[in-house]
Legacy VTK file of the C-alpha trace (Angstrom):
# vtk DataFile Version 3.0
C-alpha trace
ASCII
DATASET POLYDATA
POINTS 383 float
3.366 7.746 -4.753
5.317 5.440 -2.808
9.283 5.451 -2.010
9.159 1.558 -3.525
6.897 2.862 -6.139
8.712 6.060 -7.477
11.780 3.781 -7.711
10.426 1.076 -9.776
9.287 3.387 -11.960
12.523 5.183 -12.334
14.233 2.465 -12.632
11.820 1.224 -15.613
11.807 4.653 -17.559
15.847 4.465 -16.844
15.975 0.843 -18.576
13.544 1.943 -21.475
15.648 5.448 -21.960
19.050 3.088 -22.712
17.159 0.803 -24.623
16.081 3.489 -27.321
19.574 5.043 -27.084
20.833 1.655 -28.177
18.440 1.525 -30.675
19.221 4.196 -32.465
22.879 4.216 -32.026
22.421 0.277 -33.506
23.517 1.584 -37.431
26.644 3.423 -36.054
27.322 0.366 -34.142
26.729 -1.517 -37.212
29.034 0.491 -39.670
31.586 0.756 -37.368
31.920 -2.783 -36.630
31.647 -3.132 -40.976
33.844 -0.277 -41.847
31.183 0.873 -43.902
30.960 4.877 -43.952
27.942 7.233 -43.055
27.739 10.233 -45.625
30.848 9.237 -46.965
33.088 9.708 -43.957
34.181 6.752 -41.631
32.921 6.262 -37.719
35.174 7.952 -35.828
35.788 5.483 -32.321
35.590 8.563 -30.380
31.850 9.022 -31.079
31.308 6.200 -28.593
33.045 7.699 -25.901
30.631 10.950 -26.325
27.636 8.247 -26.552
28.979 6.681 -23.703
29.011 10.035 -21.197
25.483 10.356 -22.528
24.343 7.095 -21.342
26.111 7.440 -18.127
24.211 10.737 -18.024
20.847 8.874 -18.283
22.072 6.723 -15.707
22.509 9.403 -13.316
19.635 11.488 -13.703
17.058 8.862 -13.596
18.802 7.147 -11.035
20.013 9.234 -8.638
18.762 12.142 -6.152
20.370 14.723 -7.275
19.845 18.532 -6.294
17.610 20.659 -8.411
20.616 22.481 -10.111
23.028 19.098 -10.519
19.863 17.542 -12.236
19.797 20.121 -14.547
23.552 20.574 -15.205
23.110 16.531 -15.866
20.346 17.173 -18.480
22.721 19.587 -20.262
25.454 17.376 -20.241
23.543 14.880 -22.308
22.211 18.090 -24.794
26.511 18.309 -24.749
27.116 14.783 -25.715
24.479 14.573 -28.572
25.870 17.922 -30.279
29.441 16.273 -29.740
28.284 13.311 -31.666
26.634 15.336 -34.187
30.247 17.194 -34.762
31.579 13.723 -35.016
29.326 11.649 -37.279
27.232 14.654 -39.426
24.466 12.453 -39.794
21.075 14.451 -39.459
19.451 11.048 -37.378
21.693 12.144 -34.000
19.034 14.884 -33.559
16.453 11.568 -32.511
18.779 10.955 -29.180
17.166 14.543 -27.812
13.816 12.447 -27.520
14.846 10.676 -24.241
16.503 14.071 -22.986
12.927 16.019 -23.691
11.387 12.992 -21.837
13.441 13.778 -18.279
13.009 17.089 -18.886
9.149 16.670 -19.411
9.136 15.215 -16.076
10.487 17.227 -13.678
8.905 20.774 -15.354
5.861 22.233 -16.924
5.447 21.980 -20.400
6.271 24.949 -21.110
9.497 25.369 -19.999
10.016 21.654 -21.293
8.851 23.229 -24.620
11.622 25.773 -24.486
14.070 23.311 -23.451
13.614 20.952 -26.505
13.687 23.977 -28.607
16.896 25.108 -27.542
18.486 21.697 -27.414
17.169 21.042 -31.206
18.816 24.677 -32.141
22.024 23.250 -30.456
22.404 19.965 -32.218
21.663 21.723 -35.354
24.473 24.084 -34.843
26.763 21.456 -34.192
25.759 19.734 -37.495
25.849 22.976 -39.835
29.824 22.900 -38.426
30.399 19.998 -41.310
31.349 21.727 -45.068
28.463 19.721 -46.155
25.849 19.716 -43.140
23.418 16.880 -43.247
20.009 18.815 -42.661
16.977 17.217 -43.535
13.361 16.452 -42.819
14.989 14.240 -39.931
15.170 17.293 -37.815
11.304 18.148 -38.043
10.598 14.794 -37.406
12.905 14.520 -34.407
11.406 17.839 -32.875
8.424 16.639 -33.192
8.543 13.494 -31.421
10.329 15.798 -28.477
7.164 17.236 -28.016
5.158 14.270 -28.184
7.453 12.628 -25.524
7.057 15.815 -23.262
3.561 15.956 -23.436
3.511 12.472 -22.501
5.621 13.253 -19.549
3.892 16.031 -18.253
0.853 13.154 -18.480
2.406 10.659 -16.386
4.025 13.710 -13.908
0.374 14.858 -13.388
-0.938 11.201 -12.930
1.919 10.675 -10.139
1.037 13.997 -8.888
-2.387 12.897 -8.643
-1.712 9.493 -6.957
0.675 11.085 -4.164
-1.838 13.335 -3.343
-4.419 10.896 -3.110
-2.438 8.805 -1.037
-2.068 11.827 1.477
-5.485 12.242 1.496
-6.045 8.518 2.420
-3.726 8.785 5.046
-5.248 11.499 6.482
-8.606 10.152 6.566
-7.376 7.069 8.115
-5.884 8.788 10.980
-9.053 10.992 11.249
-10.877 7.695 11.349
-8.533 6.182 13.866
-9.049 9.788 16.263
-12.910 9.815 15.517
-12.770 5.932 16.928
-10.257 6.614 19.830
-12.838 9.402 21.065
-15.397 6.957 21.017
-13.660 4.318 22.825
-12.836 7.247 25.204
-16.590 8.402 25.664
-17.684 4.888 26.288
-14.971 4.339 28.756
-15.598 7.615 30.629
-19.736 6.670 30.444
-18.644 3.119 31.785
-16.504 4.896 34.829
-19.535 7.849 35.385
-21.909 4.776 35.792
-19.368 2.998 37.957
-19.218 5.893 40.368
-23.045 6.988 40.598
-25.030 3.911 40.194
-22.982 1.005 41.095
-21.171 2.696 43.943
-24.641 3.649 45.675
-25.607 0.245 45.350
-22.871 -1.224 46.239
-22.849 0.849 49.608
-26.851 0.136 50.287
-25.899 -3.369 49.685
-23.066 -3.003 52.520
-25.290 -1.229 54.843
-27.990 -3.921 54.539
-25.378 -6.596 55.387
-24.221 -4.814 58.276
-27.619 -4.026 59.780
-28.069 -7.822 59.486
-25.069 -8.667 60.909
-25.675 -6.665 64.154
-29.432 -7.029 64.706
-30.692 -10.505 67.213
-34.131 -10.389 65.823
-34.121 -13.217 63.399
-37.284 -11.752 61.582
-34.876 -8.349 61.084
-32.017 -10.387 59.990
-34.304 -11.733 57.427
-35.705 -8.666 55.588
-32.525 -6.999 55.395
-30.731 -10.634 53.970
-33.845 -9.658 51.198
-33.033 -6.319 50.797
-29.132 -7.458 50.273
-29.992 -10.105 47.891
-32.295 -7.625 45.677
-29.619 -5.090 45.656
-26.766 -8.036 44.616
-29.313 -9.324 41.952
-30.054 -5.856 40.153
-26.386 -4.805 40.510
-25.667 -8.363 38.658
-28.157 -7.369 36.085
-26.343 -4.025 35.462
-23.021 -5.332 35.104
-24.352 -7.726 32.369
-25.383 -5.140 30.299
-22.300 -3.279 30.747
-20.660 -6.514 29.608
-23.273 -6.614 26.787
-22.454 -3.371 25.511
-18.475 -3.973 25.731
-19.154 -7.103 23.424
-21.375 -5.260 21.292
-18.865 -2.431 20.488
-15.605 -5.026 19.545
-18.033 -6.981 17.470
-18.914 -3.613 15.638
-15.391 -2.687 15.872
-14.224 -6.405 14.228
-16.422 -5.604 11.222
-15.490 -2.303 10.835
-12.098 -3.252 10.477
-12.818 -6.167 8.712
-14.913 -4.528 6.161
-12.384 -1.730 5.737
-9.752 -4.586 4.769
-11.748 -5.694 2.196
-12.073 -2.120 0.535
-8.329 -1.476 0.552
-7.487 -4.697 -2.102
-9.031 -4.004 -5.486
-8.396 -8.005 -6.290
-9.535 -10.237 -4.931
-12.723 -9.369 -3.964
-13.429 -10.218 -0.326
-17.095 -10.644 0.814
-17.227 -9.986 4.607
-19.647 -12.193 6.899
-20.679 -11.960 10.710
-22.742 -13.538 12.375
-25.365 -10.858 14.065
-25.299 -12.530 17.535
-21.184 -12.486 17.544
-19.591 -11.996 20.392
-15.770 -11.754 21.155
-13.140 -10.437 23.783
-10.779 -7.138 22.146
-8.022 -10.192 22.505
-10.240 -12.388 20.147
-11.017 -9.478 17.695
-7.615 -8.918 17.349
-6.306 -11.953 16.708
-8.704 -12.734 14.509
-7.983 -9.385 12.047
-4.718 -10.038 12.030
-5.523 -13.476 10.654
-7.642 -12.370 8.144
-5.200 -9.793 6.864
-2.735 -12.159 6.697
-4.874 -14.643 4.526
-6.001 -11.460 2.038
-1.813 -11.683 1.729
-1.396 -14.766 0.712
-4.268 -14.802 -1.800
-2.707 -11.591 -3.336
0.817 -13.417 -3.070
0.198 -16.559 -3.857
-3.152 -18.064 -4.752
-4.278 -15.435 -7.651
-7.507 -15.384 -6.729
-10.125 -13.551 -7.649
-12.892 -13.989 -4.837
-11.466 -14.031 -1.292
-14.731 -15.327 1.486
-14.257 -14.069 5.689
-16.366 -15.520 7.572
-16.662 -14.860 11.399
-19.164 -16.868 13.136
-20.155 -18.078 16.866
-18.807 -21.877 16.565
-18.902 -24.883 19.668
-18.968 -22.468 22.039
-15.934 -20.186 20.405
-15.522 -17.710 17.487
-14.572 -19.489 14.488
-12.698 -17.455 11.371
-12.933 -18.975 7.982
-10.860 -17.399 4.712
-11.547 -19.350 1.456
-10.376 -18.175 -1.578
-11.058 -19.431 -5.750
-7.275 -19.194 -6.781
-4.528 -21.634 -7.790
-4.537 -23.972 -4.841
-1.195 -25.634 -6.200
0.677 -22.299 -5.607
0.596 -22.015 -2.038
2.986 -23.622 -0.154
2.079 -25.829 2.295
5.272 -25.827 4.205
4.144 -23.235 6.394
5.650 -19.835 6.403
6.491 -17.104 8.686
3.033 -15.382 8.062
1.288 -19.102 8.655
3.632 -19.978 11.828
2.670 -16.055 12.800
-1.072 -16.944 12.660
-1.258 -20.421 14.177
0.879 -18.904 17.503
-1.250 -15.734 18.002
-4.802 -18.169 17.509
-2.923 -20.821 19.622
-1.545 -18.573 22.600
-5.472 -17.995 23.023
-5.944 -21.363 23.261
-7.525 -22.041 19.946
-6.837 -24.156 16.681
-5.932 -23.142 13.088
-5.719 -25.350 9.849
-4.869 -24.062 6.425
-4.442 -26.356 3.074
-6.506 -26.501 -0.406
-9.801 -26.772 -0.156
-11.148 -30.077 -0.781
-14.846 -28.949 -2.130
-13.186 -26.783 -5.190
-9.840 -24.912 -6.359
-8.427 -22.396 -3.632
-6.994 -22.226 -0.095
-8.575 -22.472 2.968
-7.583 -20.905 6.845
-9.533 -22.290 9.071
-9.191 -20.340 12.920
-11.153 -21.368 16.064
-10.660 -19.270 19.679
-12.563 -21.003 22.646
-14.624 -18.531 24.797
-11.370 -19.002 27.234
-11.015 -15.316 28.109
-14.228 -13.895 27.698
-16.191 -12.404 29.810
-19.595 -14.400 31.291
-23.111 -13.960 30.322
LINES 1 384
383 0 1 2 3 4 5 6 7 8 9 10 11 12 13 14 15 16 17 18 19 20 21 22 23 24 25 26 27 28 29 30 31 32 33 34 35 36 37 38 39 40 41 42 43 44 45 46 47 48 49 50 51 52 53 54 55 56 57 58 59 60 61 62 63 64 65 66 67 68 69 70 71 72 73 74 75 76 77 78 79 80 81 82 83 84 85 86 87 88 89 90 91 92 93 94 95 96 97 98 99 100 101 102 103 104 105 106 107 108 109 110 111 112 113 114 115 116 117 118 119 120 121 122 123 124 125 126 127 128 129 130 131 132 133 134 135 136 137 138 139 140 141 142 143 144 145 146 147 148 149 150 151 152 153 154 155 156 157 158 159 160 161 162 163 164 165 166 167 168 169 170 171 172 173 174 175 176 177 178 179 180 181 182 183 184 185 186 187 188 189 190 191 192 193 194 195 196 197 198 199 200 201 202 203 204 205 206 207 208 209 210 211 212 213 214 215 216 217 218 219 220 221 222 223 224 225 226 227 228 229 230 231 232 233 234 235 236 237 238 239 240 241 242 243 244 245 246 247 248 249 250 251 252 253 254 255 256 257 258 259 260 261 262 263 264 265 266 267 268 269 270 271 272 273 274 275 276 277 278 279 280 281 282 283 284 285 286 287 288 289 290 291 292 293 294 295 296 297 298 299 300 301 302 303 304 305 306 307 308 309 310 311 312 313 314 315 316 317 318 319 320 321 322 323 324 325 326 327 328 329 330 331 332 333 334 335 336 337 338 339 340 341 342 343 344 345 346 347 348 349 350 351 352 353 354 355 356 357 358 359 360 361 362 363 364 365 366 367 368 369 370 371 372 373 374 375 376 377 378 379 380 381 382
């Protein structure tokens, strides 16, 4: 689980925790501010200073990172403020407040030791109820228990399910980076095959080729001059023919690379969908495949921003001599902005600093937004 995502959801449970503690501290709020009397005795103002430590408490155990033992002394604190407004108000219903207290405690231990806790902090509140001449103990109690252990086993639910998460997020990191090593080694083994090549084939022909056009230029027989002008040309033409394949191959492997990456973006957003689309005969320069993931990543942003769509279309195809990007999407056209923002302004410098155009706007066929991207073959390498 996330930093961003833990602390949403503490601050959520925190929120929810107060809530119920208002709730049922609503009909002592209510008699108090009525004068009206709760087994016969009136509300005694102090019992909202003990409710209010206990709410602080919340505050400051959901809140906060606190050490292991502070936590704890914060948990008891709150057990301390319920029994204190149990010796207050004798009213059997101030046993329900140990609910959100077995809750925290469900969440940060196993159940069984969460078990024991809400045991002991039942026995507790009861104690400081029998203190009354005429203790109010009723059914209320077993009910109250009760719910305690519902609430902890639904704690230790949603601590396994976090548990869970984090650990498949670790996992997912660490397959990433394995990915990102396994494709680093390959770049490295095609570089080093590239260089090997460089060094055994091209650098015997390119010496033949030098020899050839030295012989020529020192020999008087024209006829001699000829045949090794021949030679040198035949040499030039099948080096020419290797370093096109080399080029070839380099294209090849950022196309492959492009929808890799491309492909890989579209499994890591559940919605929208995104349906991927290259053209087979693609080719583009590492500058162009970059530019042009980054674009697409920032238009699977804005349609999970912005558009609230639920189909998301990247095309990359070989367009008027260039590479030509196209991200439509099927969401609410009217919500994107069309003053463009810093991701848009981001996009339309990278495509343009390679020389190429981008438009974006609603789609004129049907609902959504469109990005349209174009890079000239400026850059690349020739045929």
């Amino acid at each position: 689980m996330t930093n961003m995502l833990k602390a949403r959801q503490n601050w959520l449970f925190c929120i929810l925790a107060l809530a119920t503690a208002v709730a049922l501290a609503w009909p002592v709020f209510e008699r108090f501010a009525t004068g009206d009397t709760i087994r016969g005795e009136p509300v005694s103002p102090y019992w909202f200073a003990a409710f209010g430590v206990f709410a602080v408490a919340i505050v400051a155990s959901m809140l906060l990172e606190l050490p292991r033992r502070l936590h704890w002394l914060v948990l008891a604190l709150q057990v301390a403020a319920v029994a204190t407004m149990a010796l207050i108000v004798n009213w059997a219903m101030m046993t329900t407040f140990l609910m959100i207290v077995a809750w925290q405690v469900g969440l940060i231990t196993t159940w069984r030791r969460a078990t024991v806790w809400a045991v002991a902090q039942t026995v507790a509140v009861v104690a400081a109820l029998a203190q009354a001449l005429d203790p109010d103990l009723c059914w209320v109690i077993a009910k109250a228990f009760a719910l305690q252990l519902l609430v902890v086993f639904t704690a230790q639910a949603v601590r396994r399910e976090a548990a869970t998460a984090e650990k498949l997020a670790r996992t997912n990191h660490e397959l990433r980076s394995a990915q990102a090593v396994l494709a680093a080694s390959v770049r490295d083994a095609e570089r080093l095959r590239i260089s090997r090549e460089l060094h055994d084939a091209w650098g015997h022909e390119l010496t033949a080729l030098g020899l050839q056009l030295e012989i020529a230029s020192h020999a008087s027989d024209e006829g001699v001059v000829r045949q090794h002008v021949t030679q040198a040309k035949g040499l030039s033409k099948a080096l020419l023919g290797k370093v096109r394949d080399v080029v070839s191959t380099l294209r090849e492997a950022e196309r492959d690379e492009l929808d890799a990456a491309l492909r890989k973006l579209a499994q890591s957003v559940p919605v929208p969908r995104i349906h991927v689309a290259l053209t087979p005969s693609l080719r583009v320069t590492e500058d162009q495949a970059h530019a042009l993931l980054r674009c697409a990543q920032e238009a699977v942003t804005n349609s999970v921003r912005h558009a609230q769509a639920q189909n998301l279309w990247l095309s990359v195809s070989q367009d008027a001599g260039g590479v030509r990007l196209l991200a439509e999407d099927d969401g609410s056209a009217q919500l994107q902005d069309l003053v463009p923002g810093s991701g848009l302004l981001g996009m339309r410098e990278r495509i343009e600093s390679l020389g190429g155009r981008l438009a974006a706007g609603a789609r004129r066929e049907s609902s959504g937004f469109s990005i349209n991207a174009w890079l000239p073959p400026t850059g690349a390498l020739p045929a």
